[in-house]
C-alpha positions in Angstrom: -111.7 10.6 55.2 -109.3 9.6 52.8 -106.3 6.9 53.9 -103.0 5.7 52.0 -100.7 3.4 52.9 -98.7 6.0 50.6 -98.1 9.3 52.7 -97.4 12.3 51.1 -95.8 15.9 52.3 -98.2 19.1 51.3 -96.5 22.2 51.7 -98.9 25.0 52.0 -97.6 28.7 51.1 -99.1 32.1 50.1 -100.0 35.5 51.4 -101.3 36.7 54.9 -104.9 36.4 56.1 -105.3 34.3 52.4 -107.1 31.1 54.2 -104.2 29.2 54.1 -104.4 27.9 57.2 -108.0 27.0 57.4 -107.4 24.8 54.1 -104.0 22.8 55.0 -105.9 21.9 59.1 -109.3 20.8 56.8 -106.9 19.1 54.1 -104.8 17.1 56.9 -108.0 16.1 58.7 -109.5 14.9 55.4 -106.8 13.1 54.5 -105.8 11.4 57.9 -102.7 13.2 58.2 -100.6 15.9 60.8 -101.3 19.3 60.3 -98.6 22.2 62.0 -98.9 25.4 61.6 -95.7 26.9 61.1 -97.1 30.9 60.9 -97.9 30.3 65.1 -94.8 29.1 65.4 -93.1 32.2 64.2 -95.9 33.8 66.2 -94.8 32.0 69.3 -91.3 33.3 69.0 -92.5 37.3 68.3 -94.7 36.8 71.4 -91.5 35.5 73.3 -89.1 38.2 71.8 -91.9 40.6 73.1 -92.3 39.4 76.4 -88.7 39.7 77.3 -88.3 43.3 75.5 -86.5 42.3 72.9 -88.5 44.1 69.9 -90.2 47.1 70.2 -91.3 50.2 68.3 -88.1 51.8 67.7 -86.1 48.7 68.2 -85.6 45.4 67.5 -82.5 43.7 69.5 -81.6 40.6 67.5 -79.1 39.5 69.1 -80.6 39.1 72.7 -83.4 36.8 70.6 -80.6 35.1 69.3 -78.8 34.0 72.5 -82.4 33.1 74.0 -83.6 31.2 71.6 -82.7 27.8 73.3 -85.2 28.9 75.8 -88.2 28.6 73.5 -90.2 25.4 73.2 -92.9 25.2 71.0 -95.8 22.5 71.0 -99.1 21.6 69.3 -102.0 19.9 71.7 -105.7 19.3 69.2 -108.9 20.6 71.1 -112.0 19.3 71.3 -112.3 20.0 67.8 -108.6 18.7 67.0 -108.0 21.8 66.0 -103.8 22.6 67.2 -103.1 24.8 70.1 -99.8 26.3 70.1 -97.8 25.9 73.2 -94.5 28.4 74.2 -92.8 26.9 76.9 -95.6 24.5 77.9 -98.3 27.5 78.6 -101.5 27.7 75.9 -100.7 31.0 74.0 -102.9 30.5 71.4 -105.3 33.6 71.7 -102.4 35.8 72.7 -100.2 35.3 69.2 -102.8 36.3 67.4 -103.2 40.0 68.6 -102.5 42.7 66.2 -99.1 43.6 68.3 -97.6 40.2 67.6 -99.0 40.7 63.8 -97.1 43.8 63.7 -94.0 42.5 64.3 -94.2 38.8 63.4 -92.4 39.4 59.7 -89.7 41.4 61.1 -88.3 38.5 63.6 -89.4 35.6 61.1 -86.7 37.3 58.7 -83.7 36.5 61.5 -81.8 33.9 59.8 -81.1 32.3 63.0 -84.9 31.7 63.8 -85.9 30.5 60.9 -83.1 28.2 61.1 -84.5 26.7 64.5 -88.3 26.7 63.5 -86.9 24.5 60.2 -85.7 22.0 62.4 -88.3 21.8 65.0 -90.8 21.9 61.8 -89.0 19.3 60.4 -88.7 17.2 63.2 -92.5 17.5 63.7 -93.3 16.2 60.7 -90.7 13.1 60.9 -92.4 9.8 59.5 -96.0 10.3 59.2 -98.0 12.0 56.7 -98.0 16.1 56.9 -99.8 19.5 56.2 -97.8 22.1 56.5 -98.4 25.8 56.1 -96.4 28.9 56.2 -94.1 31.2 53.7 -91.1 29.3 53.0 -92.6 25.7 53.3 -92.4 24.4 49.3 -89.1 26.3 48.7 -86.9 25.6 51.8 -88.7 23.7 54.6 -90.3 20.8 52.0 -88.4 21.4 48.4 -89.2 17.9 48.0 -92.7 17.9 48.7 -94.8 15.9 46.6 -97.6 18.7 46.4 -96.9 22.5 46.7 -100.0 24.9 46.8 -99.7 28.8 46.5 -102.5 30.6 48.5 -103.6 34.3 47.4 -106.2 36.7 47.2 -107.3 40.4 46.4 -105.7 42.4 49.5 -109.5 43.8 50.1 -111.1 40.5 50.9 -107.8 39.4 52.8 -108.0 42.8 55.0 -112.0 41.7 55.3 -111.3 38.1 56.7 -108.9 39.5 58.9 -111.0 42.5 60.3 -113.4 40.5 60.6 -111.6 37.6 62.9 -110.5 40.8 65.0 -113.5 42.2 65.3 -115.3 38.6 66.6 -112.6 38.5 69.2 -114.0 42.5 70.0 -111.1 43.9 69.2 -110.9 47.9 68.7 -109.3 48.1 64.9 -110.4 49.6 61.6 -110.4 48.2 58.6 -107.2 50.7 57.1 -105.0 49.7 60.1 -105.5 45.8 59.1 -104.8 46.4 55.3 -101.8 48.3 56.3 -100.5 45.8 58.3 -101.3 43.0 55.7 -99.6 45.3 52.6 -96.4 45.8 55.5 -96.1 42.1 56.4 -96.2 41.2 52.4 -94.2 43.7 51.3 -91.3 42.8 54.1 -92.0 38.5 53.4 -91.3 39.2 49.3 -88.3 41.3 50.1 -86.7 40.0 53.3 -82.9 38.3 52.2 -84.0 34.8 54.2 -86.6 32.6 52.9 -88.3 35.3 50.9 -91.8 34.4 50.5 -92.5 33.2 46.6 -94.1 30.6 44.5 -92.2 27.5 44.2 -92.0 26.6 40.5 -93.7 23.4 40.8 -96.2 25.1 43.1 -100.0 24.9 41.9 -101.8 28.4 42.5 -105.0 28.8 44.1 -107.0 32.1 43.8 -109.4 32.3 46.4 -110.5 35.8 46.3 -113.8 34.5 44.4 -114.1 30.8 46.5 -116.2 29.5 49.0 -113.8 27.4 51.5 -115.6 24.0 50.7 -114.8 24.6 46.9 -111.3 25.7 47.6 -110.7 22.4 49.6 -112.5 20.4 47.0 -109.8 21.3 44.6 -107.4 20.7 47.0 -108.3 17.5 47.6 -108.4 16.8 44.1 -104.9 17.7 43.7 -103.8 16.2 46.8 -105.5 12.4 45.8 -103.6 13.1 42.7 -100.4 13.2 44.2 -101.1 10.7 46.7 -101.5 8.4 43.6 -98.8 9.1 41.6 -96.0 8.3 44.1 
C-alpha cells in the first residue's frame, strides 16, 4: 500500500458498466485513501424518488423530488471486505439500487439540477481533508475541476453490455443481453446530452481504454499515474 504525507484528489469519470468503479475502490485502497461512490449515490436518490412515486413510466414529477430532497440522507459503512455500503436514510440499500428499475431511470433524475446540486455538496463534504477516490460522470469537470489526477473510463458498448449482463445474471436476475445494451446506449446517450453536468472528458483528463484490459493491468497504470501525481505536488 502506498502512503503520502502529500494527499491527492482522483476524480474518476467515464461511461456506464466501464469498470470505473471497481478501479477508483482498488486505487483508494492501494493508495490508503477514501473511496465514494458517487453513481450509488445518484442511485440512492432514484431508489427514493421511486419509492415515494415520484418517477414512473409515463412520468417523472420533479418537483415533488425537489421539495423532498431534504429527506434524503446518504451514507457509506466498509464491509468485511471495506468494500462501501450505501446507506438511504440509515437502512443498507445497497443490493436494491442496483436493479435494472433504478438503472432505468437513474440518468433521468441525475440530470435534475437541483440534485446534482445536493449530491455536490454532500460529495464534497465527504471528501473534506483526507485523501480521495472519487468516481462518477461529472467528477473531473464540476465536482473536482481541481483535481490533481482526472481519469476517463470507456469501453466497446459490447463488452460493457457483457460485464453488466453478466453481474445481473450472478444476482439471477431474468434479463437478456439486448435489454442491458439498450439501457446502457439510453443512459449514455441522455449523460452526453443532458443540459447539467453533461458527461465528457475533462481536458486534462488521461483516457483509459479498457475494452482490451485485464483489471490488474488497468489498475497498474493507474497507479502509475496516480504515484505520478502524488509526486509532483
Amino acid at each position: 500500500m502506498v502512503r503520502s504525507a502529500k494527499i491527492i484528489k482522483i476524480a474518476v469519470d467515464g461511461y456506464s458498466s466501464c469498470g470505473k468503479s471497481t478501479l477508483a475502490r482498488e486505487l483508494a485502497q492501494n493508495l490508503g485513501y477514501i473511496y465514494i461512490d458517487s453513481g450509488a449515490m445518484y442511485r440512492a436518490v432514484t431508489l427514493f424518488a421511486l419509492q415515494n412515486n415520484y418517477i414512473g413510466q409515463d412520468f417523472f414529477n420533479k418537483n415533488e423530488l425537489i421539495t423532498n430532497l431534504n429527506k434524503i440522507t446518504i451514507h457509506f459503512e466498509p464491509d468485511k471486505n471495506f468494500n462501501p455500503i450505501t446507506f438511504l436514510n440509515n437502512k443498507n440499500v445497497e443490493n436494491e439500487i442496483r436493479q435494472i428499475a433504478v438503472s432505468s431511470y437513474v440518468s433521468e433524475v441525475s440530470a435534475v439540477a437541483e440534485v446534482r446540486e445536493r449530491m455536490v455538496s454532500l460529495q464534497r463534504k465527504l471528501s473534506e481533508n483526507s485523501g480521495v477516490v472519487m468516481d462518477g460522470r461529472d467528477i473531473g469537470t464540476v465536482v473536482f475541476p481541481e483535481a490533481e489526477l482526472k481519469l476517463f473510463i470507456t469501453a466497446d458498448i459490447d463488452i460493457r453490455t457483457q460485464r453488466r449482463f453478466d453481474e445481473l445474471i450472478l444476482q439471477n436476475k431474468d434479463i437478456n443481453f439486448e435489454t442491458v445494451k439498450q439501457n446502457l446506449m439510453q443512459r449514455d446517450n441522455y449523460d452526453k446530452s443532458r443540459k447539467t453536468s453533461p458527461l465528457r472528458q475533462a481536458k486534462d483528463a488521461i483516457l483509459i481504454d479498457n475494452s482490451n484490459l485485464t483489471k490488474t493491468e488497468q489498475l497498474e497504470i493507474a497507479l502509475k499515474l496516480a504515484k505520478k501525481a502524488i509526486n509532483e505536488n
